[in-house]
GUTI-846095 format. One record per residue (C-alpha): residue number from 1; residue in one letter; x, y, z. Coordinates in Angstrom, 1 decimal, always signed. Example, Ala and Ser with C-alpha at 12.3 -4.5 7.8 and 13.67 -1.06 7.14 Angstrom:
BEGIN
<num:1	residu:A	X:+12.3	Y:-4.5	Z:+7.8>;
<num:2	residu:S	X:+13.7	Y:-1.1	Z:+7.1>;
This chain:
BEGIN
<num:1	residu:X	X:+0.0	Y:+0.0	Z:+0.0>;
<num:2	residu:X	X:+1.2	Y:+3.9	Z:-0.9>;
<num:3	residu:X	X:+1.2	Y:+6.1	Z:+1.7>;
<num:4	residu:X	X:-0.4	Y:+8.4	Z:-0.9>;
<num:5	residu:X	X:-3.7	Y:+6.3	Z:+0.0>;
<num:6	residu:X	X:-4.3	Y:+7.6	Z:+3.7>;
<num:7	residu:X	X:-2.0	Y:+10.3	Z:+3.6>;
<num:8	residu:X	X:+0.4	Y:+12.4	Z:+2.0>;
<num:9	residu:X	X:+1.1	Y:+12.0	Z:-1.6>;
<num:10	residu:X	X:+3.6	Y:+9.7	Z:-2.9>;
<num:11	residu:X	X:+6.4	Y:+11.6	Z:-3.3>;
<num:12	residu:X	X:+5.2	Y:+15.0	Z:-2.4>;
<num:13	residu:X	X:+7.3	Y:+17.2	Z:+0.2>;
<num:14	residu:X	X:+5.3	Y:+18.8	Z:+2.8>;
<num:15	residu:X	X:+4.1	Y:+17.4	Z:+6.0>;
<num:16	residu:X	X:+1.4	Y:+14.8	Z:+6.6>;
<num:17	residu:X	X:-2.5	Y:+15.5	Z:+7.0>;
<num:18	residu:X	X:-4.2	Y:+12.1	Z:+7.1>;
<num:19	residu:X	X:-7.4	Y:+14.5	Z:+7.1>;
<num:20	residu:X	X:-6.7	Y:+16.5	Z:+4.4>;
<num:21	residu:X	X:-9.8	Y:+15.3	Z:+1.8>;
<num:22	residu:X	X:-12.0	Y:+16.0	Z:+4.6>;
<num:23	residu:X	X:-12.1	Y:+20.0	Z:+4.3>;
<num:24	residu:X	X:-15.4	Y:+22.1	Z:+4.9>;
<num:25	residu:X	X:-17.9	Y:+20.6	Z:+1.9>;
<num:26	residu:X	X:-14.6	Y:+19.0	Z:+0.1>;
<num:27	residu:X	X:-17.9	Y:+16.1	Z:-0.7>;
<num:28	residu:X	X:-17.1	Y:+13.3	Z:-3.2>;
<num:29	residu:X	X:-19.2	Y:+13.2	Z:-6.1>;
<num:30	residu:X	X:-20.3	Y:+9.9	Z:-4.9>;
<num:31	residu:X	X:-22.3	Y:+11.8	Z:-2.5>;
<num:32	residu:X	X:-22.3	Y:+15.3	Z:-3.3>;
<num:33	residu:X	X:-26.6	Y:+14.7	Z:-3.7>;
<num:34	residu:X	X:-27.2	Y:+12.8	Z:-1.0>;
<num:35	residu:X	X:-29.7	Y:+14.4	Z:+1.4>;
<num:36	residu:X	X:-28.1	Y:+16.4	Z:+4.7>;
<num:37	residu:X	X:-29.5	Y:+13.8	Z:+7.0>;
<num:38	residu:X	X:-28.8	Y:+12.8	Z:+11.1>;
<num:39	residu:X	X:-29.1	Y:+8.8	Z:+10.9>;
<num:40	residu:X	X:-29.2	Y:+7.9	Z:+15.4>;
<num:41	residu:X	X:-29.7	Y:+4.5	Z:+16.1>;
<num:42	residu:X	X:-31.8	Y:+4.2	Z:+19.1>;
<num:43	residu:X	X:-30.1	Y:+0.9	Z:+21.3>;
<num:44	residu:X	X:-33.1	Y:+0.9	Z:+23.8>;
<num:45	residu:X	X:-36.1	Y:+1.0	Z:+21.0>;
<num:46	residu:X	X:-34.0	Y:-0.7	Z:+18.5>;
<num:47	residu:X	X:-35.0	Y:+2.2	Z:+15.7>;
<num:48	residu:X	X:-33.1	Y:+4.7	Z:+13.6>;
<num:49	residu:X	X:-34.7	Y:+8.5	Z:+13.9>;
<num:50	residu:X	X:-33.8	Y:+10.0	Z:+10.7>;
<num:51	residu:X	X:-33.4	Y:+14.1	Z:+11.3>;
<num:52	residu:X	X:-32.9	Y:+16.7	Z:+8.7>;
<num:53	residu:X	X:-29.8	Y:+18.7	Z:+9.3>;
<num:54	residu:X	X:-31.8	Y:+21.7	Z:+8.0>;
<num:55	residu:X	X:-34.8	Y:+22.2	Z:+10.3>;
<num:56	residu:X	X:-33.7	Y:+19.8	Z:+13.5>;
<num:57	residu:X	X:-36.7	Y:+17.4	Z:+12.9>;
<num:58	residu:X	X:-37.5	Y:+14.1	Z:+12.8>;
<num:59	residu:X	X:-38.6	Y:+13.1	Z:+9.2>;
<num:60	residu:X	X:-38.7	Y:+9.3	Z:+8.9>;
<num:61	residu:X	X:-38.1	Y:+6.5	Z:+11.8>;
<num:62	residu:X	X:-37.5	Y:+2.6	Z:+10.9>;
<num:63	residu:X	X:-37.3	Y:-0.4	Z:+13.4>;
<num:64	residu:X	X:-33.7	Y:-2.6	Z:+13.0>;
<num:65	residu:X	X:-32.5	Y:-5.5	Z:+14.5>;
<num:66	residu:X	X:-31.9	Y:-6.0	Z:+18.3>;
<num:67	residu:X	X:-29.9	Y:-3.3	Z:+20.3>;
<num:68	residu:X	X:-28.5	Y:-0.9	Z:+17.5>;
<num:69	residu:X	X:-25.2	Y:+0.8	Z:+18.5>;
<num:70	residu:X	X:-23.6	Y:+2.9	Z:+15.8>;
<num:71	residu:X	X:-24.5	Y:+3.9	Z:+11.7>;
<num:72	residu:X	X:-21.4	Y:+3.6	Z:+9.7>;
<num:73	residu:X	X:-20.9	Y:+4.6	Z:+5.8>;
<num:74	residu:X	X:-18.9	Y:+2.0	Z:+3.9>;
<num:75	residu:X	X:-15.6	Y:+2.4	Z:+2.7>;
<num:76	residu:X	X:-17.2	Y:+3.3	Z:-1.0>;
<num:77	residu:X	X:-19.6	Y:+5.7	Z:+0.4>;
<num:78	residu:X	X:-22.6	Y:+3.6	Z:-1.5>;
<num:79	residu:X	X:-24.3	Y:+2.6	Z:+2.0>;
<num:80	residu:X	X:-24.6	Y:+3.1	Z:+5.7>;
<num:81	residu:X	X:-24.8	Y:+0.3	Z:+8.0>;
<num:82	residu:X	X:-26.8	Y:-0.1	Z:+11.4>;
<num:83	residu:X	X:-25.2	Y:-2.3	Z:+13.4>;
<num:84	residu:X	X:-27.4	Y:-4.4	Z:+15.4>;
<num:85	residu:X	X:-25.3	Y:-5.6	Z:+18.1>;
<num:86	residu:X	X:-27.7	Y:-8.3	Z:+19.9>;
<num:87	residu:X	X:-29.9	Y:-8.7	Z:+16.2>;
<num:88	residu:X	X:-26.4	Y:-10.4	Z:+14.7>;
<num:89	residu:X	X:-27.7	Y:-8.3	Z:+11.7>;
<num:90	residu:X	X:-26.2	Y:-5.3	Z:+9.7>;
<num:91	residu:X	X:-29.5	Y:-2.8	Z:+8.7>;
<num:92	residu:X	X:-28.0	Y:-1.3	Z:+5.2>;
<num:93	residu:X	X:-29.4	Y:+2.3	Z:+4.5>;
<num:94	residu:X	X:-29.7	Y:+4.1	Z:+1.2>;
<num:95	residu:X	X:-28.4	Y:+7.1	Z:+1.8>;
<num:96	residu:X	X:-29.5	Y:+9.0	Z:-1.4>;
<num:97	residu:X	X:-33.2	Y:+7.7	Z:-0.2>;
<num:98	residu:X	X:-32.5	Y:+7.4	Z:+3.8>;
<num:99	residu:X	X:-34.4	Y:+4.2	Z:+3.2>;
<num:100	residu:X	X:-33.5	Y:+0.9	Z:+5.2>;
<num:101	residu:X	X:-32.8	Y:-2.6	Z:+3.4>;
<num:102	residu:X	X:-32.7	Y:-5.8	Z:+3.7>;
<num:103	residu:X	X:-30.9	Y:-7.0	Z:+6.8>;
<num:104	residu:X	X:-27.8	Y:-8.9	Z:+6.4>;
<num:105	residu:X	X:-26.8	Y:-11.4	Z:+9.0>;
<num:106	residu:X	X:-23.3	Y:-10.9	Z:+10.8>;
<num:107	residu:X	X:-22.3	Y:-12.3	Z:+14.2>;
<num:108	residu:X	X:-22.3	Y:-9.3	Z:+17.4>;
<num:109	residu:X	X:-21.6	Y:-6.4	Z:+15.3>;
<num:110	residu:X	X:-21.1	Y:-3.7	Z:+18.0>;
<num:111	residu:X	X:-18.7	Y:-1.8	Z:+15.8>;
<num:112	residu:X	X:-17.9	Y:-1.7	Z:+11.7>;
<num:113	residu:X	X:-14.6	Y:-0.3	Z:+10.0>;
<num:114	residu:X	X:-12.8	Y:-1.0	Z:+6.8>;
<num:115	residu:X	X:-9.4	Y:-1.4	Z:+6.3>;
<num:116	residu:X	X:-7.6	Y:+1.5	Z:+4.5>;
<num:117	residu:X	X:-6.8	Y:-0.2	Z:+1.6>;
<num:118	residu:X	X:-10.8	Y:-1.3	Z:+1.4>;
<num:119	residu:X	X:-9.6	Y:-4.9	Z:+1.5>;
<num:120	residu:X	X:-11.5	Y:-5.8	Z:+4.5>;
<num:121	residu:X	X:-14.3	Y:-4.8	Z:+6.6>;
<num:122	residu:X	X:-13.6	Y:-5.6	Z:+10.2>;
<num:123	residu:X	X:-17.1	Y:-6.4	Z:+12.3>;
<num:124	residu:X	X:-16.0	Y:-5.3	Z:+15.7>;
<num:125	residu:X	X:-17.6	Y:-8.6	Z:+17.9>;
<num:126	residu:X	X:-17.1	Y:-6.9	Z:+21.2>;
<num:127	residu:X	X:-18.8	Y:-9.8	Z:+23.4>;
<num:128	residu:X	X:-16.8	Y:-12.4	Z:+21.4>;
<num:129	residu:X	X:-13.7	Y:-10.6	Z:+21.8>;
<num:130	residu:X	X:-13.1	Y:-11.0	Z:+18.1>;
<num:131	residu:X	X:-12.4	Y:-8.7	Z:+15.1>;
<num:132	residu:X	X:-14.5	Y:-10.3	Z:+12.1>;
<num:133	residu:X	X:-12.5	Y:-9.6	Z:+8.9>;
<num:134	residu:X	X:-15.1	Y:-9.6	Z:+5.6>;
<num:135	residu:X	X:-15.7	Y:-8.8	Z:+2.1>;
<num:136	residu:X	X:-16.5	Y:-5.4	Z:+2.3>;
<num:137	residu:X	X:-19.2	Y:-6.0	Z:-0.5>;
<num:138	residu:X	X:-20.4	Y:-9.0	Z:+0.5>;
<num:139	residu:X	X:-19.8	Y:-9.1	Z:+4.6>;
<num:140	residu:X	X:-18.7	Y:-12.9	Z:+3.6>;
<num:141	residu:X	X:-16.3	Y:-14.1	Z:+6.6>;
<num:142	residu:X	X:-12.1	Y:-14.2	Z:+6.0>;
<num:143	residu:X	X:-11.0	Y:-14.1	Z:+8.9>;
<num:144	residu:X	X:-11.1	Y:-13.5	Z:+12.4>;
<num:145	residu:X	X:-8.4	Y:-12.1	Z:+15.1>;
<num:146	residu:X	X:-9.5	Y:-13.4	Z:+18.6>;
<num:147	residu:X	X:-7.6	Y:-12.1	Z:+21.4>;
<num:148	residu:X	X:-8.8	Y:-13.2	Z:+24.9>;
<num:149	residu:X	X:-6.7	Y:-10.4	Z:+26.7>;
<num:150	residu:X	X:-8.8	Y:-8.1	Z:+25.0>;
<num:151	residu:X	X:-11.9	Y:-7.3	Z:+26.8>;
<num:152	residu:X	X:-14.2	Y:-4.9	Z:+25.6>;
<num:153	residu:X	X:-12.8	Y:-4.7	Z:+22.1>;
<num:154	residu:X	X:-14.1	Y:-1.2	Z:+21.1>;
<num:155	residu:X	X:-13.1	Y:+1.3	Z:+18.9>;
<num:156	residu:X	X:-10.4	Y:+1.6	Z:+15.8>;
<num:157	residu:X	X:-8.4	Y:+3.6	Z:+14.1>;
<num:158	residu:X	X:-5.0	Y:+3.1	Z:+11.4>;
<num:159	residu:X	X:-1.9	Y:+4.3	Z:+11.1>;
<num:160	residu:X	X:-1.2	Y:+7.0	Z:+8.3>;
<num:161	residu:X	X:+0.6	Y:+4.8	Z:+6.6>;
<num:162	residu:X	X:-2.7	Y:+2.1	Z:+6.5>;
<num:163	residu:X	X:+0.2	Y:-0.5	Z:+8.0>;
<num:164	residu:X	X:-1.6	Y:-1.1	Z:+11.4>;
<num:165	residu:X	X:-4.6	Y:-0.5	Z:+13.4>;
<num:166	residu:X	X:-5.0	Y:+0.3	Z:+17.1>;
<num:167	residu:X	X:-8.2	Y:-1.2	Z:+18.9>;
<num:168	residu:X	X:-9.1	Y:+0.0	Z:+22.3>;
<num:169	residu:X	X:-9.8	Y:-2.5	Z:+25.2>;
<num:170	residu:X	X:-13.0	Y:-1.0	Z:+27.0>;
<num:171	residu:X	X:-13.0	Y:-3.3	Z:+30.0>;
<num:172	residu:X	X:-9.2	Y:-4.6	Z:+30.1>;
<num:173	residu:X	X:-7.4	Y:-0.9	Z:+30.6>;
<num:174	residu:X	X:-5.4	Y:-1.5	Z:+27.4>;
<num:175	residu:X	X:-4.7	Y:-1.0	Z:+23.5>;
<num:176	residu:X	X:-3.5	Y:-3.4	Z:+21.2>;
<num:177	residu:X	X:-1.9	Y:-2.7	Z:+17.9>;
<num:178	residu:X	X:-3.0	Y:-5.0	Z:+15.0>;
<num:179	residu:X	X:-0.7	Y:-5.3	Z:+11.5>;
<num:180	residu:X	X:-3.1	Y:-5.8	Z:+9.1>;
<num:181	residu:X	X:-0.7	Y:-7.4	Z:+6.3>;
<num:182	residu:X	X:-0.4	Y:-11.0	Z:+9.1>;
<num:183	residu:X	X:-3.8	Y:-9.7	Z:+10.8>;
<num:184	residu:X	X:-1.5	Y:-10.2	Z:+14.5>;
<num:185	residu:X	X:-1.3	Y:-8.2	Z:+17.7>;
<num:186	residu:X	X:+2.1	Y:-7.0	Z:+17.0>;
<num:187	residu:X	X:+1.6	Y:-4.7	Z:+20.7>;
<num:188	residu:X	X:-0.1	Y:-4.2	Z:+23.6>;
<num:189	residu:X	X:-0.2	Y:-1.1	Z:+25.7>;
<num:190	residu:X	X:-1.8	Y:-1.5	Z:+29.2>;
<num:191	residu:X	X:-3.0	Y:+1.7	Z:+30.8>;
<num:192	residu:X	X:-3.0	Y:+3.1	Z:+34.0>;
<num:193	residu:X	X:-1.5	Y:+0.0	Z:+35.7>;
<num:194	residu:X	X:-4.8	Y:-1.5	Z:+34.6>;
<num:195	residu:X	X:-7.3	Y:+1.1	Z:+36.0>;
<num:196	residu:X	X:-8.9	Y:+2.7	Z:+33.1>;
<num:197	residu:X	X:-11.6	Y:+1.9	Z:+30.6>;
<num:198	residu:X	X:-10.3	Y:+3.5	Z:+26.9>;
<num:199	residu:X	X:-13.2	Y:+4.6	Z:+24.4>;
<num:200	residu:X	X:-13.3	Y:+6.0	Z:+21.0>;
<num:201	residu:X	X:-9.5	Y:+6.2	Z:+19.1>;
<num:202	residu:X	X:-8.7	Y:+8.9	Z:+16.6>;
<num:203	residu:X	X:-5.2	Y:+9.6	Z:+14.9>;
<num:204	residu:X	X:-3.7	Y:+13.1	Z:+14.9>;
<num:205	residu:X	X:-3.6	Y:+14.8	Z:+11.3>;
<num:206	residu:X	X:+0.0	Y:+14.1	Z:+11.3>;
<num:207	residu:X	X:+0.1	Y:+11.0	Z:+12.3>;
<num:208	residu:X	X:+2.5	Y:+11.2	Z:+14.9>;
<num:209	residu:X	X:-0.4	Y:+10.7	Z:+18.1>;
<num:210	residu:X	X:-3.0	Y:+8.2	Z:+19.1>;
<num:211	residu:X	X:-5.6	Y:+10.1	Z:+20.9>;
<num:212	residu:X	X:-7.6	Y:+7.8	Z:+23.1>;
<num:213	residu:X	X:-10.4	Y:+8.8	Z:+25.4>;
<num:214	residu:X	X:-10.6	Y:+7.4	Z:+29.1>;
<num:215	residu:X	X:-14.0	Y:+7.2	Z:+30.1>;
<num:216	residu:X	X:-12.6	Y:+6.5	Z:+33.8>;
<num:217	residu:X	X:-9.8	Y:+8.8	Z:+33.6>;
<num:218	residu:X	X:-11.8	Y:+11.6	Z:+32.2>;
<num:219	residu:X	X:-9.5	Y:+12.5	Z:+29.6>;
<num:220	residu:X	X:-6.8	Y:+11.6	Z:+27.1>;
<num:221	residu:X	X:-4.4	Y:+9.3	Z:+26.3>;
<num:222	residu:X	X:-1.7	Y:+10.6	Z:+24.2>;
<num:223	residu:X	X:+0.3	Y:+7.7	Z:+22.6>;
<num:224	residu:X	X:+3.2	Y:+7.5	Z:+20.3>;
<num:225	residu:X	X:+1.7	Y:+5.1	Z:+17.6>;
<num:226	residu:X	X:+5.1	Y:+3.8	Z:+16.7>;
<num:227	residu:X	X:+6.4	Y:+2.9	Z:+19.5>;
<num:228	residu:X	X:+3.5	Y:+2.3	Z:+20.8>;
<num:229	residu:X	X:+3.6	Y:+3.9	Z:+24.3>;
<num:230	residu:X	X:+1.9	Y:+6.6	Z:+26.4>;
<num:231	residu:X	X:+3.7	Y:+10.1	Z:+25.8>;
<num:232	residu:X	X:+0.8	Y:+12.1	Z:+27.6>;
<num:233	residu:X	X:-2.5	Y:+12.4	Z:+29.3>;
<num:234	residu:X	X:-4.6	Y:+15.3	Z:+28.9>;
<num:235	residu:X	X:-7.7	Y:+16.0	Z:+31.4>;
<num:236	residu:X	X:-10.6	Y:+16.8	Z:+29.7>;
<num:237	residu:X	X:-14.1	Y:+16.1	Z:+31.8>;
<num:238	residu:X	X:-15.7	Y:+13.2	Z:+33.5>;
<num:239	residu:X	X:-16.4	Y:+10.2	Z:+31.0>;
<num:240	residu:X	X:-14.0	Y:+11.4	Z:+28.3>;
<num:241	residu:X	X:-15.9	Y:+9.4	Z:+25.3>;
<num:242	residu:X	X:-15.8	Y:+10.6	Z:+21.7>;
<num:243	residu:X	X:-13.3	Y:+12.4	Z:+19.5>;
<num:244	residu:X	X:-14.2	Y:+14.3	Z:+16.3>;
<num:245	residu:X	X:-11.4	Y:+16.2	Z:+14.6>;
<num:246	residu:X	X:-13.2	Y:+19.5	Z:+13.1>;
<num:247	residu:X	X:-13.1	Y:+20.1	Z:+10.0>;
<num:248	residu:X	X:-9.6	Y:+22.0	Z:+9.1>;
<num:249	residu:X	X:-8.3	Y:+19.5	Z:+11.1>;
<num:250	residu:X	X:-6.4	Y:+22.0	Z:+14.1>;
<num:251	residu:X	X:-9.3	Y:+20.7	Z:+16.5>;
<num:252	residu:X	X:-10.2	Y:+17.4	Z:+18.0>;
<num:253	residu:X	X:-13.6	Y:+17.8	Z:+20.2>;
<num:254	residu:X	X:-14.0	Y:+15.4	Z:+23.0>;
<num:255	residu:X	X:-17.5	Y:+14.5	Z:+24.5>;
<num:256	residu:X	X:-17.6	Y:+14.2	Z:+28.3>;
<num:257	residu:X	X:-20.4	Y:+12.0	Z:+28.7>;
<num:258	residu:X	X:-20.5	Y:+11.9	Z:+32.3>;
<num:259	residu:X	X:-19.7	Y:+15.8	Z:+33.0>;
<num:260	residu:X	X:-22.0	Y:+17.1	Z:+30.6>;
<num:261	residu:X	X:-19.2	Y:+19.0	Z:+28.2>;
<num:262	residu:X	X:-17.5	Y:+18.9	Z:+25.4>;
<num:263	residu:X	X:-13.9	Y:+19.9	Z:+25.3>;
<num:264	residu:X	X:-12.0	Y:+21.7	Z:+22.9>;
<num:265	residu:X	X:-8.3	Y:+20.7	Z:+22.3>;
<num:266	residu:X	X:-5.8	Y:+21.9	Z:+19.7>;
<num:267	residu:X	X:-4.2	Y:+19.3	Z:+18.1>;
<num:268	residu:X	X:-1.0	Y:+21.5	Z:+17.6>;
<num:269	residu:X	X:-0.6	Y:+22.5	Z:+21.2>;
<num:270	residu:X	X:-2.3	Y:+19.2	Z:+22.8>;
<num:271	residu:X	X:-4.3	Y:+21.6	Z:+25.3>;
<num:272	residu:X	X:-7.6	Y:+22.4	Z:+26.0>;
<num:273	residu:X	X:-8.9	Y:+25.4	Z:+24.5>;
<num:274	residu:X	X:-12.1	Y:+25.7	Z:+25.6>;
<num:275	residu:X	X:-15.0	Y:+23.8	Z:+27.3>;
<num:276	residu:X	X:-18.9	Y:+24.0	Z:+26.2>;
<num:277	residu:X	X:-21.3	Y:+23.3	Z:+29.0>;
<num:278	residu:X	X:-24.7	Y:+21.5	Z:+27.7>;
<num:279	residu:X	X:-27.6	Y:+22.3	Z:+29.9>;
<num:280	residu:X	X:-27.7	Y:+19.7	Z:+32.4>;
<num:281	residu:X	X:-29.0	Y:+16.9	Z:+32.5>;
<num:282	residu:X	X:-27.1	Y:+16.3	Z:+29.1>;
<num:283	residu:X	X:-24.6	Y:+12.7	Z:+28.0>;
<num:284	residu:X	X:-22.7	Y:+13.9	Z:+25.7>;
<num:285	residu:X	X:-21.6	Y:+10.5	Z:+23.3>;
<num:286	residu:X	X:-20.8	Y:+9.9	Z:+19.9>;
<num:287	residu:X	X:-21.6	Y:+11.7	Z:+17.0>;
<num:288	residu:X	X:-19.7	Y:+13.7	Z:+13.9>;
<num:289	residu:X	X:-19.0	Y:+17.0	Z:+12.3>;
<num:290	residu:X	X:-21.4	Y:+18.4	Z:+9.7>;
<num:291	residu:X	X:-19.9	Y:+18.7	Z:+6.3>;
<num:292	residu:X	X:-19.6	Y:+22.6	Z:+6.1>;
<num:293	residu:X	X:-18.3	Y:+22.0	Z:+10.3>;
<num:294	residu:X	X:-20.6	Y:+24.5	Z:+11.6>;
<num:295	residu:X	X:-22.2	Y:+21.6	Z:+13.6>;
<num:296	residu:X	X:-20.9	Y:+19.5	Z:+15.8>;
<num:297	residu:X	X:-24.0	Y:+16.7	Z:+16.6>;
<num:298	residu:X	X:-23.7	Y:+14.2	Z:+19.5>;
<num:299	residu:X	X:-26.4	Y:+11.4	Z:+20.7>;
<num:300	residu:X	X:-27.3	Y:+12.0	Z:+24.6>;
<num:301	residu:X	X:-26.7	Y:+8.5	Z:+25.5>;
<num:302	residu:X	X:-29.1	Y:+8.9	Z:+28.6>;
<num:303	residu:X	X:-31.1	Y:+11.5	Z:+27.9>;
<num:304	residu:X	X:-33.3	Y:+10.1	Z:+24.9>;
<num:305	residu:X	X:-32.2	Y:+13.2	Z:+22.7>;
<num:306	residu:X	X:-30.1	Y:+14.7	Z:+20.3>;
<num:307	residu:X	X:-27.3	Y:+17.8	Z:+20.5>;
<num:308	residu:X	X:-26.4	Y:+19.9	Z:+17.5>;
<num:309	residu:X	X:-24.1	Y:+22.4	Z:+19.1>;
<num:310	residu:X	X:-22.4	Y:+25.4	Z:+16.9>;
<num:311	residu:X	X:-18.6	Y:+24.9	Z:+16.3>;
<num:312	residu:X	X:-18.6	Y:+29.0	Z:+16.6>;
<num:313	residu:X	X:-20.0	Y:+29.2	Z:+19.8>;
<num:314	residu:X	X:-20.2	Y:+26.2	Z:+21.4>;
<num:315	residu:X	X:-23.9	Y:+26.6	Z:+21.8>;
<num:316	residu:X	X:-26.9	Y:+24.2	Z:+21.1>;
<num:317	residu:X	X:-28.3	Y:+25.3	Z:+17.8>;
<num:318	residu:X	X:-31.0	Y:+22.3	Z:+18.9>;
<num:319	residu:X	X:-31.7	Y:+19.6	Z:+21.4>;
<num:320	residu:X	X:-33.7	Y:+16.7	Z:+19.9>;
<num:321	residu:X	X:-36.0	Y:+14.5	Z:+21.6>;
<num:322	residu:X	X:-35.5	Y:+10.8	Z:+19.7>;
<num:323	residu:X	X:-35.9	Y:+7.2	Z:+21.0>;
<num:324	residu:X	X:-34.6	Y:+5.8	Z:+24.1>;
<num:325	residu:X	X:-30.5	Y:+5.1	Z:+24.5>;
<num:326	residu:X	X:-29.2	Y:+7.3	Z:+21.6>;
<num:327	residu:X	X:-25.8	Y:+6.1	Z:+20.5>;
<num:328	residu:X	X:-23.3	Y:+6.1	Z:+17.9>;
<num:329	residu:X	X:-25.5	Y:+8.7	Z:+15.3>;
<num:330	residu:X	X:-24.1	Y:+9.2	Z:+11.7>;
<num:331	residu:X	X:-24.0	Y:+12.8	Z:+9.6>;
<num:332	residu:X	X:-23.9	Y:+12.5	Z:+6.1>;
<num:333	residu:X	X:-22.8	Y:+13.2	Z:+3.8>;
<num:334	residu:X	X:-19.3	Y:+13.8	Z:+5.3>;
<num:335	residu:X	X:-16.1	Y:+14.7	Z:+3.1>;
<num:336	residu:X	X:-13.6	Y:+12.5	Z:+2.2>;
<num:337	residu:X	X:-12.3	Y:+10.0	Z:-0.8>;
<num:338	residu:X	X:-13.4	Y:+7.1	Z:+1.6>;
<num:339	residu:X	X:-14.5	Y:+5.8	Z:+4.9>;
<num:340	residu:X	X:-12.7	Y:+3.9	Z:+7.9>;
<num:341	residu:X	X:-15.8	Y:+3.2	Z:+9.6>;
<num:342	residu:X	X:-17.4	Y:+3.9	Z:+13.1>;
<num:343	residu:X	X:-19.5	Y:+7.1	Z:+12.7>;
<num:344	residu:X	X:-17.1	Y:+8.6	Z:+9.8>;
<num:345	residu:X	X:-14.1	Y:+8.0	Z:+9.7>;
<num:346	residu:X	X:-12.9	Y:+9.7	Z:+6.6>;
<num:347	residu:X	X:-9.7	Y:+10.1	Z:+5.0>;
């Protein structure tokens, strides 16, 4: 694989910016028509409220399979998925119609990425302590990594060079580090001396730091993804949870679930630059960026509603009521050449 793939251009001088085809409205024509929609999978009602991202309203609801935990475009930006953790199913969406599909059957899907390369989608089998490997077209099996140290398998991210992934451990206070040529934990990283419960996992725009929330230690672990150890920890807020880089890429906002907040931190200076208080009660979780980045929209896990918040102000443009246990919700269309999975990841 070229690094020109996830990162900088084959042979071009100037630094690294893993994010840089994911500018303000920088929108592949693969979905440059696709409607400005909020897909949040409800885990508790086991639906998907569908919300315009112009007036802040529900327009269409579906059911899905059993316990739905995040919507995630695949790598070619033809479909989103639902993943139906306890339905063993994968709801795909339309998303030039917002219409659901056929379901397609999958084993514990609590989580869906794609390799960089697009080789492989990886179903994230979080009860099975497995990572699935698949045809991204068809979701036919491969392979599968298994690693019984890992408990809680999570979250993902890659490398800038597409060479490894990083998976974080929710309920075994570590991080492993996966080379996706042998599909082997080449690493593993245990944090905190074990007292810690690591989140969502995003990658600098450089490439040079593995951001990773702490949900326990309220902030962020800052680790050297070649080496693969801790260089820092930034505090952020109670229940440090999701990471969404903005949209020229100098910003990485953090969702404190448990404090209400959402933190503001320069990736250039690793420090927080601000903190925006949601009316309480709020659960800040997992969400995205809209494609122009004027609005940053989170799930409230616990709160049965939906936060679009200005990127300006760091005020709610909009508090949504949906269904019950709001999780990992999806904005698209999102910028970018292709997707890495989760919620958007787009490089």
């Amino acid at each position: 694989m070229s690094v020109d793939q996830v990162g900088q251009p084959a042979g071009a001088g100037g630094p690294i910016d893993v994010y840089r085809f994911d500018g303000p409205r920088d929108l592949s024509p693969a979905v440059a028509r696709d409607p400005a929609l909020v897909y949040v999978p409800n885990s508790m009602s086991n639906t998907v409220d569908v919300i315009s991202q112009r007036t802040f309203k529900i327009v269409e609801q579906f059911p899905t399979g059993e316990l739905p935990q995040h919507v995630t475009p695949a790598y070619n930006l033809q479909t989103l998925y639902v993943d139906n953790d306890l339905g063993n199913s994968l709801t795909p969406i339309d998303p030039r119609t917002g219409r659901p599909g056929t379901p397609i059957p999958v084993e514990d899907p609590y989580n869906l990425y794609f390799t960089p390369d697009g080789r492989y989608a990886i179903v994230v089998e979080e009860r099975l302590q497995t990572l699935a490997f698949r045809n991204p077209n068809t979701m036919r099996l491969e392979r599968t990594l298994y690693d019984p140290t890992c408990r809680g398998i999570d979250h993902l991210d890659f490398s800038a060079d597409g060479r490894y992934a990083f998976a974080s451990c929710e309920f075994a206070a570590r991080m492993i580090k996966i080379d996706l040529s042998t599909l082997k934990v080449v690493s593993t990283l245990v944090l905190a001396n074990g007292y810690s419960s690591p989140q969502d996992v995003k990658l600098s725009p450089d490439g040079t730091v593995l951001y990773t929330a702490d949900q326990a230690g309220g902030g962020l672990w800052e680790i050297d993804p070649i080496t693969f150890k801790v260089i820092g920890f930034l505090r952020t807020g109670a229940g440090a949870h999701g990471l969404y880089p903005s949209r020229n890429a100098k910003l990485m906002y953090v969702s404190n679930r448990a404090a209400g907040t959402v933190s503001v931190v320069s990736v250039e200076t690793r420090k927080v630059l601000a903190t925006w208080v949601i009316p309480s009660p709020a659960s800040p979780d997992m969400g995205g960026v809209s494609a122009d980045g004027s609005t940053l929209w989170l799930s409230g896990r616990y709160n049965a509603e939906v936060y679009a918040i200005n990127t300006r102000t760091g005020r709610l443009r909009a508090r949504i009521p949906v269904g019950l246990g709001p999780h990992g919700l999806c904005v698209w269309p999102q910028p970018g050449r292709f997707s890495l999975g989760h919620t958007g990841i787009m490089r």
